[in-house]
C-alpha positions as CSV (number, residue, x, y, z in Angstrom):
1,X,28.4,17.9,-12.6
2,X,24.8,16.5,-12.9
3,X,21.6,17.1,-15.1
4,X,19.6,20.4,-13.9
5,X,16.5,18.4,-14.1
6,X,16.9,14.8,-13.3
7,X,20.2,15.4,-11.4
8,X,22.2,12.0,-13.1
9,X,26.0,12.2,-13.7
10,X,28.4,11.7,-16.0
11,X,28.5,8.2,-15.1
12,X,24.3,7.4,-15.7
13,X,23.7,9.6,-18.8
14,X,25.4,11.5,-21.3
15,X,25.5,15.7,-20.2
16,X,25.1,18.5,-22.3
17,X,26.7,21.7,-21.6
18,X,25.0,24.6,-22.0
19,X,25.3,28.6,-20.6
20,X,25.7,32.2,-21.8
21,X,29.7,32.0,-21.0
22,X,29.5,34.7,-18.1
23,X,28.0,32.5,-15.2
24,X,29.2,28.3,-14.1
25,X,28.4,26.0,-17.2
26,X,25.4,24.3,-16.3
27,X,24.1,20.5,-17.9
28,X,20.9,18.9,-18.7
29,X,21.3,14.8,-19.7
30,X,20.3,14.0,-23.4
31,X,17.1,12.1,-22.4
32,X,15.4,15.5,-20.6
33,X,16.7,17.6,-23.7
34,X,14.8,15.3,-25.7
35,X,11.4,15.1,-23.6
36,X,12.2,18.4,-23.0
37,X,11.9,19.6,-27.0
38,X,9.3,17.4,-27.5
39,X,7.1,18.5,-24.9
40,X,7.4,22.3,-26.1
41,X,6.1,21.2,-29.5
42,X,3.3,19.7,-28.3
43,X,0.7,22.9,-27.6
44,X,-1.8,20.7,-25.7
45,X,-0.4,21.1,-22.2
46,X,-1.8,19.5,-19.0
47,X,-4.2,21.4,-17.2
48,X,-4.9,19.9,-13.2
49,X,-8.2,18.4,-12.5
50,X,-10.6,20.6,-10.5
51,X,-10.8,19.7,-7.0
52,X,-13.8,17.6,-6.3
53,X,-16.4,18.4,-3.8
54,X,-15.0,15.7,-1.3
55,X,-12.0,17.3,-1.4
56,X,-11.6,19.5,1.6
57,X,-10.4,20.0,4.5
58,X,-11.7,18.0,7.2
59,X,-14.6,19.4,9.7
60,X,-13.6,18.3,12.8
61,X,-11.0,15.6,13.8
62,X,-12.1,12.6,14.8
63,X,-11.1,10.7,18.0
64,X,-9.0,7.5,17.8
65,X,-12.0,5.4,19.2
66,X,-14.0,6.9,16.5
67,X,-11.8,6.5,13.8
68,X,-11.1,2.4,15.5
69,X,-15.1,1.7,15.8
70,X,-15.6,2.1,11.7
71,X,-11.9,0.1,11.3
72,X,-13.6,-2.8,13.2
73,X,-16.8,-3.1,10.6
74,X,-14.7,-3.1,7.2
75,X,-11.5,-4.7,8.6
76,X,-11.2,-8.1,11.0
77,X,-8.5,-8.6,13.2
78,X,-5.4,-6.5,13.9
79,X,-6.3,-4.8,16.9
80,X,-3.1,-3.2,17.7
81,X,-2.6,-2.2,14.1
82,X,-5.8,-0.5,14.2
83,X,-5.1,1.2,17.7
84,X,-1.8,2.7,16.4
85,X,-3.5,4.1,12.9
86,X,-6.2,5.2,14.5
87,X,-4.4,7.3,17.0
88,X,-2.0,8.4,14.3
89,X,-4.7,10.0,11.9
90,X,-6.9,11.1,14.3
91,X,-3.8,13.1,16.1
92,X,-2.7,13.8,12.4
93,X,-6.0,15.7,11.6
94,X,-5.5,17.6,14.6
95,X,-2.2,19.2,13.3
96,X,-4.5,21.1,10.5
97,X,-5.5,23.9,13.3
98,X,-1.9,23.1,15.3
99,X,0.8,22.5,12.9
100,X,3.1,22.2,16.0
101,X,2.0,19.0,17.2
102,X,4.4,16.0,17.3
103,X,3.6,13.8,14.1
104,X,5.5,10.1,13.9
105,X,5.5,8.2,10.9
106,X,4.5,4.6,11.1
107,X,6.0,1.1,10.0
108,X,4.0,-1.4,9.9
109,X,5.5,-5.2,9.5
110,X,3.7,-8.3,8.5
111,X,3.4,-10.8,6.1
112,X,1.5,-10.0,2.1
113,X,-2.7,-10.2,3.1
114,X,-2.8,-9.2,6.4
115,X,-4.6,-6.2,5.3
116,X,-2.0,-3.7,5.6
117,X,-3.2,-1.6,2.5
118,X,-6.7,-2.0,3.5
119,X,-5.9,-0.2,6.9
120,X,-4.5,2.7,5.9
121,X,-6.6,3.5,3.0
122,X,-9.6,3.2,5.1
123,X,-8.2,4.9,8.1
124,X,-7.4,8.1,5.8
125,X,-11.5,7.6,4.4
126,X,-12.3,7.6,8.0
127,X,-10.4,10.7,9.5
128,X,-11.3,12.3,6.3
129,X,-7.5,12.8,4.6
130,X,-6.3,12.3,1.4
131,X,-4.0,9.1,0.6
132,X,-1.8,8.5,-2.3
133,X,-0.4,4.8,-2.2
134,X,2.5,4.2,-3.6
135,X,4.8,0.8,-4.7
136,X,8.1,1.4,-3.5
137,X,9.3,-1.4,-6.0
138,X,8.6,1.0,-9.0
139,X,10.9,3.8,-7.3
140,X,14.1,4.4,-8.6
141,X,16.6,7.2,-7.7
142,X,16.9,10.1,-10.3
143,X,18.4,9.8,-13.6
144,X,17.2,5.3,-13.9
145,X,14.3,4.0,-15.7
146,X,11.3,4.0,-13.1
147,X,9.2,6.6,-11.4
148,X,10.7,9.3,-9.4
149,X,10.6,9.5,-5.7
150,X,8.5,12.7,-6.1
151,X,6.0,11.2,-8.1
152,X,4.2,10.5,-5.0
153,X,3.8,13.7,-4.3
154,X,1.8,14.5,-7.6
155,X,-0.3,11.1,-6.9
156,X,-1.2,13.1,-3.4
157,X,-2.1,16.1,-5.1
158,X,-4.5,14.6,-7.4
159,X,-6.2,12.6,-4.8
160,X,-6.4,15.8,-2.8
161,X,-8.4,17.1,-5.8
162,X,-5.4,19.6,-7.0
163,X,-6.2,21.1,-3.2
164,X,-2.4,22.4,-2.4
165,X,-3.5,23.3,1.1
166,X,-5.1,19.7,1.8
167,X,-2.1,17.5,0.0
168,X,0.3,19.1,1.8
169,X,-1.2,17.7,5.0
170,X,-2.1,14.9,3.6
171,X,-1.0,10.4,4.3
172,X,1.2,8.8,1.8
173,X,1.2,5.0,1.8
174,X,4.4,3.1,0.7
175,X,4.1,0.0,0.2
176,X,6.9,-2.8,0.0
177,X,9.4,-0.9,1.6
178,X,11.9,-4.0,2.4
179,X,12.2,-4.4,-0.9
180,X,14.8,-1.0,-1.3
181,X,16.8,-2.5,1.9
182,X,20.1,-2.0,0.6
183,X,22.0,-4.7,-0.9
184,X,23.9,-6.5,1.8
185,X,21.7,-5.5,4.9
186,X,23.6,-3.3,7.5
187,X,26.6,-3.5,4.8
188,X,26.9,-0.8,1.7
189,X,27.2,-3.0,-1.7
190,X,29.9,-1.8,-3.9
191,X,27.3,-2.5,-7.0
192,X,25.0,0.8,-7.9
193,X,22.0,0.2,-6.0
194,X,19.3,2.1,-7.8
195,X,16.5,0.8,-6.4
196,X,17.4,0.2,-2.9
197,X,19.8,2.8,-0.6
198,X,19.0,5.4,-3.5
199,X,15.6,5.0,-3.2
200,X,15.9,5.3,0.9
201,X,18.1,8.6,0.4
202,X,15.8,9.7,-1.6
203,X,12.7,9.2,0.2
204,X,14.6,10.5,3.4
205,X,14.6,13.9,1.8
206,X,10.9,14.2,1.2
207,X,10.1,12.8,4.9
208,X,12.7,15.0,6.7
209,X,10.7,18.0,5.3
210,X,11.7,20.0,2.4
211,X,10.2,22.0,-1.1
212,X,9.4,19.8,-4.2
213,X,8.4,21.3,-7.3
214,X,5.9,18.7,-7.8
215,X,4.5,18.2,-11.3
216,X,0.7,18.3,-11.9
217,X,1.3,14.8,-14.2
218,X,2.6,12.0,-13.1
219,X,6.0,10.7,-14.0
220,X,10.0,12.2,-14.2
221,X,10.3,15.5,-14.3
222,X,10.4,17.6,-17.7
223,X,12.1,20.9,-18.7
224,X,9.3,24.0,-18.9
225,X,6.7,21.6,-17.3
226,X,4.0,23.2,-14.8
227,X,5.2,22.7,-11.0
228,X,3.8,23.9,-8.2
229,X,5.8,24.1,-4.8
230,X,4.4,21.9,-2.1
231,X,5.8,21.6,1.7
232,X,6.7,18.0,2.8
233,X,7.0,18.4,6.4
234,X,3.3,18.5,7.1
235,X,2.8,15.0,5.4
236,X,2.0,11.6,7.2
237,X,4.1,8.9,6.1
238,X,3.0,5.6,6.6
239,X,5.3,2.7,5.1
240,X,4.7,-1.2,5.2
241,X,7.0,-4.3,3.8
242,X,6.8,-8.0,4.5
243,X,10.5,-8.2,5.9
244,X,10.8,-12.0,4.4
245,X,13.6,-13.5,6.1
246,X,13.9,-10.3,9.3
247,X,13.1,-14.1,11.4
248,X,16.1,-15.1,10.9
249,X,18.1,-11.9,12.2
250,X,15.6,-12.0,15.3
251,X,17.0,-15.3,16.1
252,X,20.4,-14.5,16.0
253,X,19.9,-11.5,18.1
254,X,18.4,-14.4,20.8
255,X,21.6,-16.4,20.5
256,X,19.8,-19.3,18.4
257,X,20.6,-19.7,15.0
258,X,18.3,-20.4,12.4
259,X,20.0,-21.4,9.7
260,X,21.9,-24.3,9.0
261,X,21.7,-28.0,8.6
262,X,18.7,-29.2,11.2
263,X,17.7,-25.4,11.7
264,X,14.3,-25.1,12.3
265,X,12.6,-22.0,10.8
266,X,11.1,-19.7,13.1
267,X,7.2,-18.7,12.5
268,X,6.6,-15.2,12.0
269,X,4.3,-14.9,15.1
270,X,6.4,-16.2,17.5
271,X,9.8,-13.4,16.1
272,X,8.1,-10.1,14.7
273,X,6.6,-9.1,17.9
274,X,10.3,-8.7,19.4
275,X,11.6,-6.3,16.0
276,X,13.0,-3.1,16.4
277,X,14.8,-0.7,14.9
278,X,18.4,-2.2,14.8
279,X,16.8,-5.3,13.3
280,X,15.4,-3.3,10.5
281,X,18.8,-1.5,9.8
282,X,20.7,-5.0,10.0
283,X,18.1,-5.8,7.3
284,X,19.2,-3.2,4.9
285,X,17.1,-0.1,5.8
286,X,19.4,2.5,6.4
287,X,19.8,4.3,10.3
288,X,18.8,7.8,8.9
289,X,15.4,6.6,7.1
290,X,14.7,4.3,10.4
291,X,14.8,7.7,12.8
292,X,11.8,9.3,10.7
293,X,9.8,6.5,11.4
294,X,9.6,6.2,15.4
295,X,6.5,4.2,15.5
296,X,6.9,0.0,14.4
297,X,3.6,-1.6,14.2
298,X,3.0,-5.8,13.9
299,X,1.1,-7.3,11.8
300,X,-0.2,-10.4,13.0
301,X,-0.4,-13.9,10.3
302,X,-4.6,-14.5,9.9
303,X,-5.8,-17.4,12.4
304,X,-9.5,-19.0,11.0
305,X,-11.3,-16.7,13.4
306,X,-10.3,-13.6,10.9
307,X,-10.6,-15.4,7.7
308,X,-14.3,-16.8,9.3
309,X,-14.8,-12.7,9.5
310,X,-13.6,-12.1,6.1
311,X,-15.4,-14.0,4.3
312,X,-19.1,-13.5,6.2
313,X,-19.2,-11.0,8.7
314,X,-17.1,-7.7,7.7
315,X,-19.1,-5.0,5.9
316,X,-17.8,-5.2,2.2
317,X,-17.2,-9.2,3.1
318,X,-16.7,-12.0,0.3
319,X,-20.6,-13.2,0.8
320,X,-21.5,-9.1,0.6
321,X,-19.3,-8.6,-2.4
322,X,-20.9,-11.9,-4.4
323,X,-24.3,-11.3,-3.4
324,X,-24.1,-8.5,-5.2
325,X,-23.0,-10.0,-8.5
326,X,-25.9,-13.0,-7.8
327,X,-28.5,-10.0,-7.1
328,X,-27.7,-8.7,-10.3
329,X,-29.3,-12.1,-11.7
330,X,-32.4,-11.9,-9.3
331,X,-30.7,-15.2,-6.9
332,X,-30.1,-15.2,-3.7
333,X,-26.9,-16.2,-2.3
334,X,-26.6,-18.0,1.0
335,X,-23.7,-19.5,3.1
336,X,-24.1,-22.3,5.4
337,X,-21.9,-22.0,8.6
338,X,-20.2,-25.1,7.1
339,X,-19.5,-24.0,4.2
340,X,-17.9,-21.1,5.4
341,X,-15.6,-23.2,7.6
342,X,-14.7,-25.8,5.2
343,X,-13.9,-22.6,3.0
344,X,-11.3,-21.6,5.9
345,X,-9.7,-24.8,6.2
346,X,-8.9,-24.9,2.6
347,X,-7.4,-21.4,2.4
348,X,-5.1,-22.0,5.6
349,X,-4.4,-25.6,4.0
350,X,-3.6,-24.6,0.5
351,X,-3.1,-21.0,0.6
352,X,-2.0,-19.9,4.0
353,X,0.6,-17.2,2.7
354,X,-2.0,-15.5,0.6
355,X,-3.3,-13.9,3.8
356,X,-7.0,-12.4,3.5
357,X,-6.5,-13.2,-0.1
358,X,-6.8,-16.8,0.5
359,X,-10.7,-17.2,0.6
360,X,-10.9,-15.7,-2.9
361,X,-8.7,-18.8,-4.0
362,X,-11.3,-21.2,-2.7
363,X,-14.1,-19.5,-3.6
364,X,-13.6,-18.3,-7.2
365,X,-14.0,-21.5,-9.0
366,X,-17.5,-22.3,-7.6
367,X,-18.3,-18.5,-7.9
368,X,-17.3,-18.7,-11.6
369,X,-19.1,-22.3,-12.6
370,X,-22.7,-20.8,-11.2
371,X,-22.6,-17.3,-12.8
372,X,-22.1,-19.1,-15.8
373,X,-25.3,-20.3,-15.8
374,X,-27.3,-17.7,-14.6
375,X,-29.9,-16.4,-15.0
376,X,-31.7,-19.1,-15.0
377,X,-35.9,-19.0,-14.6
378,X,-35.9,-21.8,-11.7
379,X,-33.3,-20.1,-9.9
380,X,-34.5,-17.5,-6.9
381,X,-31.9,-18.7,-4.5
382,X,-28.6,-20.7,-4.0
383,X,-27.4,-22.0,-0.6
384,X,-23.9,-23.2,-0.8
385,X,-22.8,-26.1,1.3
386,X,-19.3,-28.0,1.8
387,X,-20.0,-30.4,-1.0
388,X,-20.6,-27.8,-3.3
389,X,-17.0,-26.9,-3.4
390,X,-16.5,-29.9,-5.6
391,X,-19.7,-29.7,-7.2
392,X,-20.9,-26.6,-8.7
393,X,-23.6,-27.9,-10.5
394,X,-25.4,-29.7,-7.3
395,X,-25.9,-26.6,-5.6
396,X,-28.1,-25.0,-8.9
397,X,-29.7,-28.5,-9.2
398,X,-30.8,-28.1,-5.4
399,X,-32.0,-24.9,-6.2
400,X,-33.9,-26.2,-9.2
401,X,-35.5,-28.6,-6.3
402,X,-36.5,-26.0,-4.2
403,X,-38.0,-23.6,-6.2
404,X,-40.3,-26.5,-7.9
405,X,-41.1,-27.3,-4.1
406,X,-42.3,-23.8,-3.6
């Protein structure tokens, strides 16, 4: 006995009965009844976006070198990340003209900035498929407060432009996956877990392959709402988590402990190479979910080299990105080598776990104090040192100075 439309039980919602007394009883949970009457009031019903012209199917597939060559000017470091997406969408894009061939779903595993999202999404730009990216913390399982699993499905189908043909062949990114590992790692919790195992089960459907009748707007499902059928099995699924604490289960599997009184904790780089699949069911993900994905991908922690990349070198980098702001005022930004180096240090010193994020951290304050003050008529062009970290104001002064000098 479960609601028709959200599929909760007696025991998550209160059920209404309902039938014409010749066939089963059948039951719809008071929430939907509600939504359901209130949407039939409402005339104004939702009508799908047209698809936009870069919406389409793509022209030819790409190769993996291809698709790797344009990762390596937006994206520094994480070569074998890059090697595994890249063969993955380009092989993806081939299954458009030969639904037949093998696809396999992708894990990748590394700490919050390493660039994860930043992959994917510009892999799929690359190869020329849709993405829909996706939080796995908002997900709950059907009939709970949230956004249902399916949902991600409609975010697909919008990105594809409302193109049914292109969604269902189509990437979807899920993000923070360790955070629905079951409560209790490898051991079932006796709490409801509505946001964990539910989630997985959940999610396992959709990945497996199967026909969702995917709403054109975004959220739980309504009764009388437009649906359209879309095909799951022709989607890529690529998922991604942090897996805080999977060290620790990597060093037991070695024989040495890492917990306890005088325990030293193991860094990520030397442990996450070794994970596998049995490690990521001990840490709560459950042995039918970790079969659809064959394919486990490391992340590695940023050294200085990649943040040295990230902030000056990359296409879209932190100097590109702020010179576009200063161009705005008619100055010229500049970097010393220095500067860029003493910006480094500072974000592996003070904000090392913030990954490619870090820079942004050092940089923002003195970013901030000089836009504040621009335009200004004796200001063509600022070249940041190290002491300016500190001192704002003596880089415009210095600026002041040369222009005069001119």
């Amino acid at each position: 006995m479960k609601c028709i439309v959200c599929e909760a039980g007696p025991e998550q919602a209160l059920l209404v009965e309902y039938g014409d007394g010749k066939g089963p009883p059948q039951y719809i949970c008071e929430q939907c009844l509600n939504e359901g009457m209130r949407y039939l009031e409402n005339e104004d019903r939702f009508e799908p976006a047209p698809a936009p012209a870069a919406a389409r199917l793509p022209e030819r597939a790409r190769p993996p070198r291809e698709i790797k060559q344009e990762l390596d000017r937006r994206v520094a470091g994480q070569e074998r990340a890059k090697r595994a997406l890249s063969v993955a969408f380009a092989t993806h894009a081939l299954r458009f003209k030969n639904p037949d061939l093998p696809k396999a779903n992708v894990l990748l595993v590394g700490p919050s900035g390493t660039g994860k999202t930043l992959l994917v999404k510009e892999a799929a730009r690359v190869a020329g498929l849709p993405v829909a990216i996706a939080d796995a913390t908002s997900l709950t399982q059907a009939g709970y407060v949230g956004d249902d699993v399916e949902s991600v499905l409609t975010r697909l189908l919008a990105t594809a432009g409302g193109d049914l043909e292109l969604a269902q062949r189509g990437v979807i990114f899920v993000d923070e996956v360790d955070k629905i590992a079951r409560k209790g790692g490898e051991n079932p919790s006796i709490t409801r877990d509505v946001s964990g195992e539910g989630v997985q089960q959940a999610l396992l459907k959709l990945v497996e392959g199967t026909v969702a009748n995917v709403p054109f707007k975004e959220g739980r499902k309504h009764p009388g709402e437009d649906t359209v059928q879309m095909k799951t099995d022709g989607i890529l699924w690529i998922f991604a988590g942090a897996f805080e604490g999977l060290e620790m289960i990597l060093e037991e599997r070695k024989g040495r402990p890492g917990i306890g009184f005088g325990a030293d904790t193991p860094e990520p780089d030397e442990t996450l190479p070794e994970v596998t699949h049995e490690d990521l069911i001990r840490y709560g993900l459950i042995p039918e979910f970790m079969g659809r994905v064959p394919q486990l991908v490391r992340l590695d922690p940023l050294d200085g080299d990649t943040l040295r990349r990230i902030v000056a070198e990359v296409e879209n980098s932190y100097l590109e990105r702020y010179r576009r702001i200063f161009d705005a005022y008619g100055v010229r930004l500049e970097m010393s080598e220095a500067f860029v180096d003493e910006v480094v240090r500072r974000s592996l010193k003070n904000h090392r776990r913030a990954g490619g994020r870090a820079p942004q951290a050092v940089l923002e304050p003195i970013v901030h104090e000089l836009l504040f003050h621009l335009p200004d008529p004796e200001v063509s062009q600022i070249r940041l040192e190290p002491g300016h970290l500190d001192d704002p104001e003596r880089a415009l002064e210095e600026a002041r100075s040369r222009d005069l000098a001119a």
